[in-house]
C-alpha positions as a printed NumPy array, in Angstrom:
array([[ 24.927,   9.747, 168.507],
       [ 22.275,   8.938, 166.317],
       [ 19.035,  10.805, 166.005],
       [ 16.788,   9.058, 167.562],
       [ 14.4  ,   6.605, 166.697],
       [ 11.313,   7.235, 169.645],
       [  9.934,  10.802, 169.476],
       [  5.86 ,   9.82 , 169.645],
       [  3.516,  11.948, 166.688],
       [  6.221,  12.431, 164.369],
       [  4.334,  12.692, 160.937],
       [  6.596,  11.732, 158.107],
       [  6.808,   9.565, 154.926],
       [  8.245,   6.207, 156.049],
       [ 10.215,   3.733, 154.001],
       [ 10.264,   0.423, 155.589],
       [ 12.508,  -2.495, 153.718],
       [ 11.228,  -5.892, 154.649],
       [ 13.425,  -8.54 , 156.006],
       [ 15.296, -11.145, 153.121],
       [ 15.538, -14.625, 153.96 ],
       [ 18.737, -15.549, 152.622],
       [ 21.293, -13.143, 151.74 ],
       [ 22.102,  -9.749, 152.493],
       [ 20.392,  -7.516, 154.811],
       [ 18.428,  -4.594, 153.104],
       [ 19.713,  -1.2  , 154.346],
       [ 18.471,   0.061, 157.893],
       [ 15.533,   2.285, 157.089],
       [ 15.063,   5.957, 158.767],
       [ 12.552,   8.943, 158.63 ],
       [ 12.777,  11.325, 156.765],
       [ 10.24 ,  14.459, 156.376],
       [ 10.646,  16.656, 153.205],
       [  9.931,  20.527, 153.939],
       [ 11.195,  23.785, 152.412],
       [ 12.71 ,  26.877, 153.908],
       [ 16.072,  28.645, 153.653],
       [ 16.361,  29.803, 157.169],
       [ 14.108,  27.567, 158.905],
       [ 12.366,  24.075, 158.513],
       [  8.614,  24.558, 157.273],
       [  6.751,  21.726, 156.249],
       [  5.433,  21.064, 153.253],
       [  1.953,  19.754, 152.031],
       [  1.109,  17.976, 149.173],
       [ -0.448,  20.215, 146.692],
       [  1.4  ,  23.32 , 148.123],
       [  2.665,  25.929, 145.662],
       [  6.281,  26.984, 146.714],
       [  7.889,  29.964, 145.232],
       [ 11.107,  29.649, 143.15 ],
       [ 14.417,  30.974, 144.144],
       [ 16.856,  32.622, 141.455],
       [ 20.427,  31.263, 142.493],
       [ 23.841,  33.274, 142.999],
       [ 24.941,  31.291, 139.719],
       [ 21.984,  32.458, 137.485],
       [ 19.775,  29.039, 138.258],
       [ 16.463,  28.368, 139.708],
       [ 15.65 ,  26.183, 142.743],
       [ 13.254,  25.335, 145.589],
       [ 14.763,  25.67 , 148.921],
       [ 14.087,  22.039, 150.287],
       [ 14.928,  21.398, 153.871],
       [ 14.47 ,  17.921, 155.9  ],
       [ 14.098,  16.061, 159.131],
       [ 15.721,  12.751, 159.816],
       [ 14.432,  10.162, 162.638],
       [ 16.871,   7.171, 163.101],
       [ 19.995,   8.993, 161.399],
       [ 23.848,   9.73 , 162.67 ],
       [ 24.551,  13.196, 161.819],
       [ 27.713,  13.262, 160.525],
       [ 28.795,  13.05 , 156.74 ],
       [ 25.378,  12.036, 155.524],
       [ 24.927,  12.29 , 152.073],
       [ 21.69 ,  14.126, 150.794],
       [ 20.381,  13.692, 147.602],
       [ 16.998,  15.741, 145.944],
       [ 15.487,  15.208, 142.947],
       [ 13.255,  17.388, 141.008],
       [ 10.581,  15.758, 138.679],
       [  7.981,  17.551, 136.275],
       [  5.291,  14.67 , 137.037],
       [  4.474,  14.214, 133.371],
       [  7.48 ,  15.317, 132.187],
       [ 10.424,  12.378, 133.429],
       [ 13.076,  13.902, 131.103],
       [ 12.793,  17.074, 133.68 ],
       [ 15.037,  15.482, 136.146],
       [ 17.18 ,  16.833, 137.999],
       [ 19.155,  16.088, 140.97 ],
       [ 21.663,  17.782, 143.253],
       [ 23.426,  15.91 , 146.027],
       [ 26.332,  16.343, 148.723],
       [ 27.62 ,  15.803, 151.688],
       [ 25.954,  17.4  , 154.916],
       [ 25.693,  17.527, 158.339],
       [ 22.779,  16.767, 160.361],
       [ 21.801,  19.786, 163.277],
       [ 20.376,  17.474, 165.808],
       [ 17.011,  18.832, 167.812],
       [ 16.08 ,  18.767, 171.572],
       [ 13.028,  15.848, 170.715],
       [ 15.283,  13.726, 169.394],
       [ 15.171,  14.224, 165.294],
       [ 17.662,  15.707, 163.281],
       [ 17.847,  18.492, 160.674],
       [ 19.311,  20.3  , 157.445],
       [ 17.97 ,  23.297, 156.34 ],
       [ 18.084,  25.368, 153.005],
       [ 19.036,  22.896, 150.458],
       [ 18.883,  24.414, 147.091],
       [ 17.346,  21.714, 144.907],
       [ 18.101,  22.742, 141.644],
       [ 15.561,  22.638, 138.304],
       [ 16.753,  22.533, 134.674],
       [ 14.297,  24.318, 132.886],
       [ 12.068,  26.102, 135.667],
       [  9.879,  27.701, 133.548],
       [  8.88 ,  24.439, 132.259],
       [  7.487,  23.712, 135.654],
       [  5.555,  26.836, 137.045],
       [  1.903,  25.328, 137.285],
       [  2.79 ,  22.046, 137.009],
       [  2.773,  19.43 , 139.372],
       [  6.801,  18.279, 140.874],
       [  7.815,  15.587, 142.913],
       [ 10.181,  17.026, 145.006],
       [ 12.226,  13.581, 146.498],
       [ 15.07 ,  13.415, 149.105],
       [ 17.373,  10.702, 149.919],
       [ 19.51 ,  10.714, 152.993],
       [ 21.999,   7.809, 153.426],
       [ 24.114,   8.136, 156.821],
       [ 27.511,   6.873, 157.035],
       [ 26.353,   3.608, 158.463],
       [ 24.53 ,   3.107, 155.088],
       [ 20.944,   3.754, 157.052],
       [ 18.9  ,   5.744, 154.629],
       [ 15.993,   7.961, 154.775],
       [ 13.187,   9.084, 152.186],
       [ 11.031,  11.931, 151.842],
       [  8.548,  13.333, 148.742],
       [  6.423,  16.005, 148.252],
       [  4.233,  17.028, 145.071],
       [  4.45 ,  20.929, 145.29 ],
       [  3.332,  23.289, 142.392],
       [  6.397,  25.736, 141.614],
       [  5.169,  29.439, 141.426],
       [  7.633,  32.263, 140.258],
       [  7.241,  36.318, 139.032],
       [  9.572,  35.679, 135.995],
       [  8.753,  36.735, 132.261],
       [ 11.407,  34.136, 131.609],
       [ 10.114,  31.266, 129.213],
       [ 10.243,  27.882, 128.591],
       [ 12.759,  26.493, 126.412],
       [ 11.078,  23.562, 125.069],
       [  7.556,  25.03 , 124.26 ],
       [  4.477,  23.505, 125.993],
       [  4.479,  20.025, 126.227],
       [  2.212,  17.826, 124.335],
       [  0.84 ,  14.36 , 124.76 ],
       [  0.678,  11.703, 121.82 ],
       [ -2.121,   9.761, 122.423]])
C-alpha cells in the first residue's frame, strides 16, 4: 500500500513535474523530507551543523534519514548525494535498495542512511548540500535537500589543501 498522499501540515521540500502536452508522462512526483539520525528520524534545518560519523570501514559520513509522502514501500531505491557547495568536484553519492517503515499518519520512513563523503575534512565548516532521491518501484520519485555545516573532533586533514578561488 502506498504511503499516503493526505496527512494535513506535513512540512517538506516538494518536487512537482508539470504536465507535457504531447508525449510521455513525467514521473509521478512524491514527498520527501531529508533529516538525519541513526536510530531515529530528526529533522534537519537549513544551516544546521551535524556531526560526522567515522564508519566501520575507516570512512566518514552523515547519518541522513528520510520521510516519504506518496511512496510504495517496497524495493525503493534511495540515492544521497553529498556536495561541498563551492566545491562540485566533492561529490559523492551512495545509493541502494531499501525498504520503506510505514508510520501510523500515513508517511513512510528509512532511517540511518550513511551518506558517505570523500574527503571529510575538506568539508568541516563548509556549507553541504546534503540531497536524497527516492524512486519507488512504480517509478514515483521523491526529493529532499538540506544545506548542513559538517562538524567533527578529528586532527585528521584535508588532502587537497584549502581551496582557492581564481577570480
Amino acid at each position: 500500500m502506498a504511503c499516503s498522499t493526505s496527512a494535513a501540515g506535513f512540512v517538506v521540500l516538494l518536487a512537482l513535474a508539470p504536465g507535457c502536452v504531447g508525449g510521455d508522462e513525467p514521473p509521478a512526483q512524491g514527498i520527501a523530507e531529508l533529516g538525519t539520525g541513526e536510530w531515529q528520524f530528526e529533522p534537519l534545518a537549513d544551516g544546521q551543523e551535524v556531526a560526522l560519523a567515522h564508519g566501520a570501514q575507516g570512512g566518514w559520513h552523515l547519518w541522513t534519514s528520510v520521510r516519504t509522502l506518496g511512496l510504495e514501500p517496497e524495493g525503493v531505491l534511495l540515492e544521497v548525494t553529498t556536495t561541498v557547495i563551492d566545491d562540485p568536484s566533492s561529490a559523492t553519492t551512495s545509493r541502494g535498495r531499501i525498504e520503506l517503515t510505514e508510520l501510523e499518519d500515513g508517511r513512510c520512513e528509512f532511517i540511518g542512511w550513511p551518506a558517505v563523503l570523500g574527503e571529510p575534512a575538506c568539508a568541516v565548516g563548509r556549507t553541504l548540500r546534503v540531497r536524497g532521491v527516492a524512486t519507488d518501484a512504480r517509478g514515483t520519485v521523491a526529493t529532499g535537500e538540506r544545506l548542513v555545516r559538517p562538524r567533527w573532533d578529528s586532527d585528521e586533514a584535508c588532502a587537497r589543501g584549502p581551496i582557492r578561488l581564481i577570480l
